[in-house]
C-alpha positions, 0 to 999 in steps of 0.5 A, spaced: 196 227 572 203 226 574 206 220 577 207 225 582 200 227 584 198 221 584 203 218 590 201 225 594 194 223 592 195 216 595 199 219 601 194 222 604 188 217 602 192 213 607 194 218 612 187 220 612 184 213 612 188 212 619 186 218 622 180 216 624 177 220 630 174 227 631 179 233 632 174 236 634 172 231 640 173 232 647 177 227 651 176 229 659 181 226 664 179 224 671 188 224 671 190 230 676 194 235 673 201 236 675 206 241 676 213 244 679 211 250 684 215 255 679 219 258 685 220 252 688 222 247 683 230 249 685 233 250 690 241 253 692 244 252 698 251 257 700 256 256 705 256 262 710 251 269 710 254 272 703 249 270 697 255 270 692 257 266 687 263 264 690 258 262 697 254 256 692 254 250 695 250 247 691 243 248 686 238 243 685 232 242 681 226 238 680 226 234 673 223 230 668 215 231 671 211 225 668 204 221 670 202 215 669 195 215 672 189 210 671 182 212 671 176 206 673 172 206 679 177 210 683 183 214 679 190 212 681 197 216 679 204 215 679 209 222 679 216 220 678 221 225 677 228 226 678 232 231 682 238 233 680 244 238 682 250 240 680 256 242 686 258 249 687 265 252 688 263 252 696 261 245 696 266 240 700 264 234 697 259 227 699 252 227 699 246 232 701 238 230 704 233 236 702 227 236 703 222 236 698 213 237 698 208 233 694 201 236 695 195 235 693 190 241 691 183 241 689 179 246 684 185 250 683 184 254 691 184 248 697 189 243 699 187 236 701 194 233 703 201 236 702 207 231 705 214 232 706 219 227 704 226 227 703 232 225 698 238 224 699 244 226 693 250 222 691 255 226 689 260 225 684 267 226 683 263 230 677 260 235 681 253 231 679 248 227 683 241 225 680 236 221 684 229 218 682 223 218 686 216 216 685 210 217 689 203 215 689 196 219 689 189 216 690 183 219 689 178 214 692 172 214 687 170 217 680 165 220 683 169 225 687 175 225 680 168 228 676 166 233 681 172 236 683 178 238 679 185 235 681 193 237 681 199 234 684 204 240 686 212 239 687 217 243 690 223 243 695 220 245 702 225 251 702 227 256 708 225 263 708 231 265 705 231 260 700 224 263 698 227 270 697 233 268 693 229 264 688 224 270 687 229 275 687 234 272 681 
């Protein structure tokens, strides 16, 4: 056998002896999933009636989803996220507040809780502004995490002409 050989053979007697655990096991998480309503997650503001490039004021969007959550007798989770946006030729500069929701479905087709917040952006001299928020979800005992499926779902709380906009780009 050639030195060769021998290493690989080595290699992966190693990465094998670490590897301990069953690819084949099934971890369940009582975690609530969590995601961005897709044609809510961004939000463009215009200045006047036209819909025109010229007319942005602004385009937001939610980024950077991520869950810390802990399971023991109850389960309880953080999402944190940014929201970030970029100024458009209509913008006349400062900071902006926006509305946004955190709702909380249970089995993918009922709504437990649904909360609107606000955030405030800064803008820059750059024409960027990023603001973090975190917020706190509880499910008050195992028992309720194991019989039902939960998910945490964000967006921008959007007028109905923003909601048309985003479908329609």
């Amino acid at each position: 056998m050639s030195v060769r050989v021998v290493l690989m053979l080595g290699l992966l007697l190693l990465l094998g002896a670490c590897a301990n655990t069953n690819p084949l096991q099934v971890t369940v998480s009582r975690c609530p999933a969590v995601a961005v309503v897709g044609d809510a997650g961004t939000l463009t503001r215009f200045r006047g009636e036209d819909r025109n490039v010229e007319n942005v004021a602004f385009t937001a969007s939610i980024l950077n989803v991520k869950l810390d959550c802990v399971e023991g007798d109850d389960v309880r989770s953080q999402v944190s996220f940014e929201v970030g946006a970029q100024a458009g030729e209509a913008f006349s500069g400062g900071s902006v507040t926006l509305p946004y929701f955190v709702a909380v479905m249970k089995d993918n087709n009922q709504i437990v809780s649904k909360k609107i917040y606000d955030v405030t952006l800064n803008f820059g001299s750059d024409g960027h502004a990023v603001a973090s928020q975190i917020v706190a979800q509880h499910i008050p005992t195992i028992d309720q995490a194991r019989r039902y499926n939960y998910e945490v779902l964000l967006g921008f709380q959007l007028s109905v002409n923003e909601a048309v906009f985003n479908m329609e780009r």
